[in-house]
N, C-alpha and C positions, 0 to 999 in steps of 0.2 A: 504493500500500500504506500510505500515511499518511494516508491519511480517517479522521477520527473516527470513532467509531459511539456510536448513541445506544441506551443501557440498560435494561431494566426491573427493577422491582423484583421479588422472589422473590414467591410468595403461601403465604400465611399456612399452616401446617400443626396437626393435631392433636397435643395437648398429650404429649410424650416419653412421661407416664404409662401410656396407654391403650394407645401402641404397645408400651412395653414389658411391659403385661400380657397384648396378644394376642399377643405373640412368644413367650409363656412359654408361654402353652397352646399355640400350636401348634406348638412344640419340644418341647411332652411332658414338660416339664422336673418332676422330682418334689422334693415340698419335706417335707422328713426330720422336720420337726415347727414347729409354733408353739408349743406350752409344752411343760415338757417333762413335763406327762399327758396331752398328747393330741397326734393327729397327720392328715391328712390322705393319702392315697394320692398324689392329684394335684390339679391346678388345675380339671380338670374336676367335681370335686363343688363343682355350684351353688345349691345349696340347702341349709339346717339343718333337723333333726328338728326336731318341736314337743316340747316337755318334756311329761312326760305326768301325768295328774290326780292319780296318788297320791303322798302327802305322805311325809317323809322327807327320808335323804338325796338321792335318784335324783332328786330337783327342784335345780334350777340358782337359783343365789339371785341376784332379780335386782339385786344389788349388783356382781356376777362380770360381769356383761355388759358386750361392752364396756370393761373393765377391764384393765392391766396385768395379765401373767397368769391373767388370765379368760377369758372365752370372748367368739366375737368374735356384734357384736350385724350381724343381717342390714337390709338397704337395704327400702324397698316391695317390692320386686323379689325377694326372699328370695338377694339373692347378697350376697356380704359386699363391704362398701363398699372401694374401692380405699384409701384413706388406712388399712384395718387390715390392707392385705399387707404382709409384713415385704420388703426390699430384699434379695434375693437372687443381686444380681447375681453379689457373689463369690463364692457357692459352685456355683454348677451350669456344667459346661463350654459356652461358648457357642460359635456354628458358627464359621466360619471365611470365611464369605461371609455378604450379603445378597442374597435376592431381589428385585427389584423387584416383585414380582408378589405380596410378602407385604403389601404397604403398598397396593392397591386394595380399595375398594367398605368402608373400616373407619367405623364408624360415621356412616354417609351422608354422608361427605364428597367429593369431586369425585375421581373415579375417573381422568382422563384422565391418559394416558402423564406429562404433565411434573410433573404432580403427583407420582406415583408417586417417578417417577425421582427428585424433589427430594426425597422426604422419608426415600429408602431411603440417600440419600446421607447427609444431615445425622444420620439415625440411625446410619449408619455410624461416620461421625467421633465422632459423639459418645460413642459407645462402644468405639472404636478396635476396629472389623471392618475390616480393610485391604480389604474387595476386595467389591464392588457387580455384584451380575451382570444382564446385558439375557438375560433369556431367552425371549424372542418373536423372532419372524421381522422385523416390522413394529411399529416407533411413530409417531406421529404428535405433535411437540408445537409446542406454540400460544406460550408461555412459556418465556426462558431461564433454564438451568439453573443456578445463581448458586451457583459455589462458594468465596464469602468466606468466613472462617473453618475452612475445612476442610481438614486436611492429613494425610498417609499413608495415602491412600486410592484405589485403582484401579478402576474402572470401564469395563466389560469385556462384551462382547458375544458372540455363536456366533461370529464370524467375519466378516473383513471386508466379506463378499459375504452374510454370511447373517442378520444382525440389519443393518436400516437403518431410520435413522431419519431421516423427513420434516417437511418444516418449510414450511409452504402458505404461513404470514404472521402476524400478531400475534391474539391473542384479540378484540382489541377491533375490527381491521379488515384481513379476509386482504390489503386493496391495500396493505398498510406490511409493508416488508417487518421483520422480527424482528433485531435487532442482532446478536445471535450465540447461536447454540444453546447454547455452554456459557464460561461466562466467570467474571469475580469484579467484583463492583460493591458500592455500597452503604457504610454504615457498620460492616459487621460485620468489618473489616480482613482481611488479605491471606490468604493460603493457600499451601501448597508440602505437597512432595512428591506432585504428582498424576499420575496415569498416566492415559491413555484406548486404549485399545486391541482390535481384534478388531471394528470396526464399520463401519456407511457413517453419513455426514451427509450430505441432501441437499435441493438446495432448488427451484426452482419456474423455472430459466433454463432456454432450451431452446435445446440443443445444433442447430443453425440452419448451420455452417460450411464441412459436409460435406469436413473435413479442410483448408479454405483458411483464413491467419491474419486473422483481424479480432477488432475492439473491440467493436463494436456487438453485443447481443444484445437477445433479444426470451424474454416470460415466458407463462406458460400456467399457468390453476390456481393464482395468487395469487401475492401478490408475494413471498414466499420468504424466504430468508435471507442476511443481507449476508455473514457471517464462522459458521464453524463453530464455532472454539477463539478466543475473543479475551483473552488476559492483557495487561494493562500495568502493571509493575510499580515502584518508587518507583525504579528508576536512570531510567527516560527522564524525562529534563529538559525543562523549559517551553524556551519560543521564546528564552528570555534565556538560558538556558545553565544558568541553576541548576537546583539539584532543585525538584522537584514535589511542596508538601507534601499536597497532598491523592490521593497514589496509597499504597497499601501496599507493604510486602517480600512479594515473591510469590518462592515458591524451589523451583527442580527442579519443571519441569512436562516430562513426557514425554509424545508421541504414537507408538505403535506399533499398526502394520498396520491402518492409518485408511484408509478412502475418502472423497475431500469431492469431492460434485459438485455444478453447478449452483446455487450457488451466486453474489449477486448483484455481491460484492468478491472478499478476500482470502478462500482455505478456512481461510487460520489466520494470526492476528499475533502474535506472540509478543516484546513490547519492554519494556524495564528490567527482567527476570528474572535474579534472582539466580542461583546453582549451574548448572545445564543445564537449558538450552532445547532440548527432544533432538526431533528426528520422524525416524524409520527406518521403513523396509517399508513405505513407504503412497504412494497414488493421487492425484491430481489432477486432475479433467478436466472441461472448461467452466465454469472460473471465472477468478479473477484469478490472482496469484502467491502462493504459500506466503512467508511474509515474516517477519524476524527483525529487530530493530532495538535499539540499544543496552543488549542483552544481554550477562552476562559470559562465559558459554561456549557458543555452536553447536553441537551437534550435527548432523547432518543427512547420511543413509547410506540408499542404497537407495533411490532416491525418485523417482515419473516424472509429468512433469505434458503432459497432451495439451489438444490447441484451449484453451490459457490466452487470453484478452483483455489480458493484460500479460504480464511478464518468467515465463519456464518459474519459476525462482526469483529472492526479493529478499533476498540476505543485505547489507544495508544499514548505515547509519548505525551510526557510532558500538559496533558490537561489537568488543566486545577481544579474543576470542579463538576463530577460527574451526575446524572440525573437520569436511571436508566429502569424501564420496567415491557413486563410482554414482550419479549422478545424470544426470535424461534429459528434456530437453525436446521438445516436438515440435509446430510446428504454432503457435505462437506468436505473439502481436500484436507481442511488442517484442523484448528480449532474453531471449534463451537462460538464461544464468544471468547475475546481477546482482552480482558483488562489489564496488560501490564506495558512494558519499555521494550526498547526496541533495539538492536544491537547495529549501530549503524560507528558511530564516532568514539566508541569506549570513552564518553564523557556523561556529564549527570543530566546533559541533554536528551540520554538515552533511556532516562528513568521512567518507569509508569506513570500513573495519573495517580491524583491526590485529592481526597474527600469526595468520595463515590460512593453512592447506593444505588446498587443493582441488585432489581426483584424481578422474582416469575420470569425465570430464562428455560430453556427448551433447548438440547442437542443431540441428534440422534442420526445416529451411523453418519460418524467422522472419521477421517481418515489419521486424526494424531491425538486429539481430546477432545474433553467437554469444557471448561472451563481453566483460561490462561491468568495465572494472577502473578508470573516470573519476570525476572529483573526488573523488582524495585516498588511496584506499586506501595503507597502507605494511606494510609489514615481512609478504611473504607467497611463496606459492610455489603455482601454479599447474599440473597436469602430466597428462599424457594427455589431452588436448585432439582429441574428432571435432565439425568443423562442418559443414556440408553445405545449400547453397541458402539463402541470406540476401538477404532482398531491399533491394529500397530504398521501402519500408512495406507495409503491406496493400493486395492488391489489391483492394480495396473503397475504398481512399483514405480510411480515415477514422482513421492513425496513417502516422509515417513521416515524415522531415523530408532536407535534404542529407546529412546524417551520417549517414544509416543505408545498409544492405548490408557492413556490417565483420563481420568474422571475428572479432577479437580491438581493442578498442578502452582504450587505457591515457590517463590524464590528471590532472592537475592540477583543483584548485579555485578558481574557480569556473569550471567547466566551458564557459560560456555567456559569459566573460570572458577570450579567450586570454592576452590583454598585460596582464592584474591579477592574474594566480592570485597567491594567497597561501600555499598550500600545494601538493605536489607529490603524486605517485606517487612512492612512496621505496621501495628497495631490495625488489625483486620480481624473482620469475625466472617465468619462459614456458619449458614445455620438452614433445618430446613429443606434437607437436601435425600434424591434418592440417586444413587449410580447403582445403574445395572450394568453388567456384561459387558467391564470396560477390559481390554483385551490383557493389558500393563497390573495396573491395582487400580484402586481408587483414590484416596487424597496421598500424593506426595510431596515431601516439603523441602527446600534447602534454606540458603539461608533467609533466616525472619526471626522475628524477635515483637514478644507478647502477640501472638496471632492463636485463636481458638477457631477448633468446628466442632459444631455441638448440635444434635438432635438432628440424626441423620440417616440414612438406613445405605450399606455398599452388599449390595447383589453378588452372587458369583465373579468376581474378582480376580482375576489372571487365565494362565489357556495354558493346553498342554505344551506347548513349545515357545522359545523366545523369537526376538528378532531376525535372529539369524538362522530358524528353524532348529536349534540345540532344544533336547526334551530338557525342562525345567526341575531341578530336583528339589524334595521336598523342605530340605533347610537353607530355601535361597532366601532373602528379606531384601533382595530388587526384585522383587519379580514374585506375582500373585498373591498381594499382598491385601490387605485392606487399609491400612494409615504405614506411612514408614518415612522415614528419614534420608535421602539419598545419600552414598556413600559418596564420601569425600567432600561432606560439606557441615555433617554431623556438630563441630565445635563452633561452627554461627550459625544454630538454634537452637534461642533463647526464650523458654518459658512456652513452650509451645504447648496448648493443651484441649483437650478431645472429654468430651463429655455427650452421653445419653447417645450413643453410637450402635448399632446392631452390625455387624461382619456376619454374612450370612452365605454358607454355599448348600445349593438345591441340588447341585448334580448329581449322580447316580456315582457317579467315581471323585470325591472332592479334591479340589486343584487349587484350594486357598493352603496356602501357609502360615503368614502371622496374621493374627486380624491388626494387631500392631507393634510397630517396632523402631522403639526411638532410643535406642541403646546410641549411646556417646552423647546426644544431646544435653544442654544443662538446663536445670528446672524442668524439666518435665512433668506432667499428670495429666492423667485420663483418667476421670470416674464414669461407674455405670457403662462402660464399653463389654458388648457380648459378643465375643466370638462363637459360631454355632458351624462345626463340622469342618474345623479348621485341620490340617495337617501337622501341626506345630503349635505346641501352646504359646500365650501370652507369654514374654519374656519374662526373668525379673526388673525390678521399678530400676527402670535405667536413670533415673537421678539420683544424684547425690543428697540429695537435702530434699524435703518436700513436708511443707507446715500446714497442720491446719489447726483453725483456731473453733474454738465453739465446741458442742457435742456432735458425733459423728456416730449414727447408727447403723451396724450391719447386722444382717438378719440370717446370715452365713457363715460358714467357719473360716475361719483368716488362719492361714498358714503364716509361720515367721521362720522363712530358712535360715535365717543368722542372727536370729536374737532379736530384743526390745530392748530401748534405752529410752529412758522418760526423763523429763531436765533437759535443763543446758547447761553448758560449764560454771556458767555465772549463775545458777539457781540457786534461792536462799529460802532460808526457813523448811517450811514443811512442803516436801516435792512428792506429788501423787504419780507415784509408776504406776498402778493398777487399783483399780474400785469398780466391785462386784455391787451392782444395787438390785434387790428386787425385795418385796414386799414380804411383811410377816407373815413367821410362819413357812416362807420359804427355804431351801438348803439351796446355798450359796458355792460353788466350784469353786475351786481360786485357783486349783492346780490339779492336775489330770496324769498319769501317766496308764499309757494305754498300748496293746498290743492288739494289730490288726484292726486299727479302730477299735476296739473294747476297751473300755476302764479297765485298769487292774487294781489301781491303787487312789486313792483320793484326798488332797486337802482341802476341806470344806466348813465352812459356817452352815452348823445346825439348821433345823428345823421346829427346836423345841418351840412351845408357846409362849410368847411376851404379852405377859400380863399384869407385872409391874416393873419397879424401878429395876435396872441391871439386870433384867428376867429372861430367856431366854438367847437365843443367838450364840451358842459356845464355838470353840475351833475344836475340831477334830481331825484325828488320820484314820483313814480306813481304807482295809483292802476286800477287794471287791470277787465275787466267783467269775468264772468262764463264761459266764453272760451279761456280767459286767453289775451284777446286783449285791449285795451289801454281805460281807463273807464275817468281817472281824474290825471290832474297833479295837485299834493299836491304845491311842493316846488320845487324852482330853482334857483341855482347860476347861473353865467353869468363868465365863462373862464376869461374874458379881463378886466370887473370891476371889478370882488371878489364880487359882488354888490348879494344878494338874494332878492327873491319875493315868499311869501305865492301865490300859485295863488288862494283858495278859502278862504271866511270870517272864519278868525280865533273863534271861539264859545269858551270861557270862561266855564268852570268846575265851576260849583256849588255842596257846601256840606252846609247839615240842620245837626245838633244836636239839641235837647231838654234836659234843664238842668231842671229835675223834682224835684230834692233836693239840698237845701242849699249846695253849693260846688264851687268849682273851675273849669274852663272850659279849657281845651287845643285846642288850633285853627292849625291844620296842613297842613303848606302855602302847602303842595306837592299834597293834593288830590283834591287841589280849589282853585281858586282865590279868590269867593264867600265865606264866610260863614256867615252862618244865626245860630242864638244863640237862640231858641225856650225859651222865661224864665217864667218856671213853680216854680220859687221860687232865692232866690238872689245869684245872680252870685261875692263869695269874693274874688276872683281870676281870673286873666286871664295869659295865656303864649303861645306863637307865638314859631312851631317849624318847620324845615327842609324847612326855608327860603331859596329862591335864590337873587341872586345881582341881582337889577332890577326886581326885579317881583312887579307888583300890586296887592293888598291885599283888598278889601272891606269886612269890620268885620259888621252886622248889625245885633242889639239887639232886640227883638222881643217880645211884653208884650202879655201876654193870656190875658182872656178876665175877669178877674180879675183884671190885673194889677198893679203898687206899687212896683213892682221888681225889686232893686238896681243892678247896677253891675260894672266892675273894668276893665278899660282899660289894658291891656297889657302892660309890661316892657320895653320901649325903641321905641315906638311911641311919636311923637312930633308932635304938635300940633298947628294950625295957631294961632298966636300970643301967642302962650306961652301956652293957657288957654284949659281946655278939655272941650268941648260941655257939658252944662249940661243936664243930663239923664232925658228922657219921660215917666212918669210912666202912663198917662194913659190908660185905657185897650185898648188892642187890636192898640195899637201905635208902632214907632219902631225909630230905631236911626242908620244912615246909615252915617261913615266916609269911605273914600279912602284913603289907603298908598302905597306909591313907596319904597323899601327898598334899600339902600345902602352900606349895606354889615354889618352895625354895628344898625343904627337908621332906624322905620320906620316912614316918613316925608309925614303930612299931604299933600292931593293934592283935595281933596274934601268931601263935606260934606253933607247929609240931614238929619233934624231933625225932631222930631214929625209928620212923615208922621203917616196920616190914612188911 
């Protein structure tokens, strides 16, 4: 939609004069006197009496002719010379229209349609007649209609199916095709407030498709016409960025209930227009894209483009302010509708449009997507979104790259440059939306930053094979996807996030892989997203950090593969990691351990009844049967005492060592209360480790059947009255004290010696 288009100049018309005195006569208009002794009826008396022979007053002196209030002198021709009709423009009512049809065949000049149309126009403007009428069925023009200098003025046909007007090719050679039926060129500087409306434009491409998306077209009956409507007005800026001083202020051009077809480009450009760039109620079909480009306000309402050879629509570069609704692509070479920037100068000239809302758009079997929002668009909101059959290019092969088959495709600048974009996709919402059977995935994203799509529904989502015909394997996340991240652009997007989403595949064989996947991105979250028959689960939460503030209810079991942490580093006072609530009377889980899904074991807040103060709600542990139902309560505090109870006989840990060589024994109070010291030969050593405060300690030394085996009390046991039991050595004998330990010494509390 950014080809140039080459110009002609306007051709020449007959002098304002002549027009404006055959428009009088044939208006009938009556002119109330030339002096005030004499007068005329109307413009039709062409001719003057001859003065006649007798003398006297009743002879005209010819001094008077000719003259200042005299009598006016006649031409060869006996009509009075146009330089002695008085300028009566201001006194007689003028229509309120022009017909085109009043400006043919006038003094032997070039009757054919564009002629016409050009001169009933510039007659218009020049006399400020707002509204120019087409009232034939059929025109045919050879010349574009060049309306520089021309402004408040509408031009207007039977209807959009019933006045059309055909364009074969240029006067000089029908094989070139004509730059644009109606545009502003030249040095006569810019023009605005123009309307066009109630017509067809069409040109000489031939509709070749038979409803399948392709590029390529073929002509018949002359080369045609590149563009219908072409304005470009003094905002679009050269390749450097600055303004263009050689375009005009062009302002407020409107197209209403327009048909452009066949046509060789674009049916309309519309770029650097000041006020509104408006097109509503109108057709498009086998041409390129209707295309808007760093305009100050878009319009664009009501509007259906069929078998286009590019984008259904191109709302482009550099518009600041978008205004978009009903709009219907169908059948399309590339994208559905186009909201983003354009890669032409890798400058910010090249960035999408900015504060857009675009509703109720339609794309269906396109040749690359549904909806374009890549390099750069910002601050915009997108919604009621139907996409349906997006391939992966024309199946004629002659558009179409990896990237295409998307649904919905969001990005950064430069587009074509993941790891350099310089500018983003900033703050846009997606909402509203169904893709079905887009060939790629559904939403993919690079870079953007704070951009949502939320309440959405993506259909059957990828295809057995990629672009290059390779089968797609099941753990790809480019390919058959329903939301994903492109690879390589992953670290510029920021906060991207997907809520109330359905990933849905209906196939008999499913060919969806992630419903999403935004692994590398930073801030990420998606709530309420359901994948259904997917190949590959939901990832884990590819964010680093993701907060929510308030209460958050699930009604499902939440897995935590790597743990829970509540707080932040800087948390103070009292920090709630978990709080179990449910009503009296209820028994409260706090903690689960479970096999094969089954409880096994439980710590849980009671169920007893609270009926007074501190009454009810105790903590207990309990293990559970093979069905997960209530087996044995272990332990229980009591709410109102603080008071616990073992409920079964607490059983003592016993640990045996065998000291086979002369050595030192380590006793470790953590594996046993018990230990037994097997002595296969003399114990020089003893050391007590990973005591607790208050534990009881039974150390008992154990002679084989040998016996004679000295051995060495431990460091820091003391002993009733001061003195250590002296050692048993006969065989097969042993020596059993008991300690309590308090945190520093362990202090005798019983004794057996030389048992056998």
């Amino acid at each position: 939609m950014t080809r140039e288009i080459g110009q002609e100049d306007p051709s020449v018309f007959q002098n304002d004069i002549s027009v404006k005195r055959r428009g009088l006569l044939k208006f009938g208009t009556v002119i109330s006197a030339f002096t005030s002794a004499s007068a005329l009826a109307t413009l039709g008396a062409s001719t003057a009496q001859a003065a006649p022979a007798a003398p006297g007053d009743k002879y005209v002196p010819m001094a008077e002719k000719g003259a200042p209030s005299g009598v006016a002198a006649l031409d060869a021709n006996s009509k009075i010379p146009p330089a002695q009709l008085p300028d009566l423009s201001a006194t007689y009512s003028k229509r309120s229209f022009v017909d085109v049809e009043d400006f043919r065949n006038l003094s032997g000049a070039d009757a054919s349609d564009d002629v016409c149309i050009q001169a009933a126009i510039t007659y218009a403007s020049a006399n400020t007649i707002p509204l120019v009428k087409l009232t034939r069925k059929a025109y045919t023009i050879r010349k574009q209609i060049n309306m520089a200098g021309v402004y408040r003025v509408c031009v207007e046909g039977l209807g959009r199916d019933q006045t059309v007007i055909t364009v074969p090719g240029t006067l000089a050679d029908i094989n070139v095709a004509l730059g644009s039926a109606f545009t502003a060129t030249g040095s006569a500087g810019g023009c605005g407030g123009l309307t066009f409306r109630n017509f067809t434009v069409q040109g000489t491409i031939v509709d070749d498709t038979n409803g399948v998306p392709r590029r390529s077209r073929t002509k018949a009956g002359g080369a045609g016409v590149s563009q219908a409507f072409t304005f470009r007005g003094d905002l679009t800026p050269q390749s450097t960025g600055g303004s263009d001083t050689s375009l005009y202020a062009i302002t407020d051009i409107r197209i209403e209930n327009v048909r452009v077809a066949h046509t060789n480009t674009l049916p309309l450009l519309l770029s650097g227009v000041r006020g509104d760039a408006s097109v509503t109620n109108s057709r498009f079909h086998n041409t390129m894209d209707p295309g808007w480009i760093f305009c100050e306000r878009v319009i664009a309402h009501n509007l259906v483009t069929t078998n286009g050879s590019d984008n259904g629509f191109s709302i482009s570069r550099g518009n600041q302010r978008v205004i978009a609704s009903n709009l219907h692509a169908e059948n399309c070479a590339a994208y559905g509708i186009w909201i983003g920037g354009f890669l032409v100068n890798q400058n910010s000239t090249d960035y999408g449009p900015s504060n857009f809302n675009v509703s109720n758009i339609t794309a269906i079997n396109c040749g690359l997507g549904g909806v374009y929002l890549d390099d750069a668009p910002k601050d915009g909101k997108v919604t009621g979104i139907y996409v349906k059959g997006m391939l992966r290019g024309t199946p004629s092969g002659d558009f179409g790259d990896a990237s295409s088959g998307i649904g919905i495709r969001i990005g950064g600048s430069p587009s074509n440059d993941l790891a350099n974009q310089v500018a983003l996709a900033t703050n846009i919402e997606i909402s509203n939306f169904v893709l079905i059977d887009c060939a790629k995935g559904g939403v993919i994203v690079s870079g953007a930053q704070d951009v949502t799509v939320r309440d959405g529904m993506i259909i059957n989502p990828g295809s057995l094979n990629d672009y290059t015909g390779a089968m797609i394997v099941d753990t790809s996340s480019s390919e058959n996807f329903g939301i994903a991240a492109k690879a390589g652009s992953t670290s510029k997007i920021t906060r991207f996030s997907a809520h109330n989403i359905a990933v849905v595949d209906t196939r008999t064989k499913p060919l969806l892989n992630y419903p999403i996947f935004l692994t590398g991105t930073v801030d990420a979250v998606w709530t309420n997203l359901r994948g259904v028959n997917s190949r590959r689960t939901v990832p884990s939460d590819s964010s680093l950090y993701r907060e929510f503030s308030g209460s958050i209810n699930f009604n499902t079991l939440i897995r935590h593969v790597a743990g829970t942490v509540a707080g932040s580093n800087a948390a103070a006072g009292t920090v709630v990691g978990l709080g179990v609530n449910g009503a009296a009377g209820s028994r409260r889980v706090l903690g689960q351990g479970q096999t094969a899904g089954v409880s096994r074991a439980e710590l849980a807040i009671t169920s007893d009844p609270e009926s007074g103060s501190n009454a009810g709600s105790n903590v207990e542990l309990t293990t559970r049967t093979d069905a997960g139902g209530a087996l044995h309560t272990i332990w229980q505090i009591a709410r109102n005492m603080g008071t616990h109870v073992w409920r079964r006989a607490y059983v003592d840990s016993r640990m045996s060592q065998t000291l086979a060589a002369e050595g030192a024994v380590i006793i470790d109070a953590a594996v046993g209360n018990i230990q037994s010291i097997a002595l296969g030969a003399n114990a020089t050593a003893s050391t007590i480790i990973n005591a607790s405060v208050g534990q009881r300690l039974t150390i008992v030394w154990c002679q084989d059947a040998l016996g004679g085996h000295t051995y060495a009390w431990p460091a820091g046991v003391k002993f009733a009255g001061g003195v250590a039991p002296t050692a048993s050595v006969a065989a097969l004998s042993l020596d059993s004290v008991t300690f309590a330990y308090d945190g520093t010494n362990w202090a005798e509390i019983g004794r057996a010696l030389a048992v056998k």
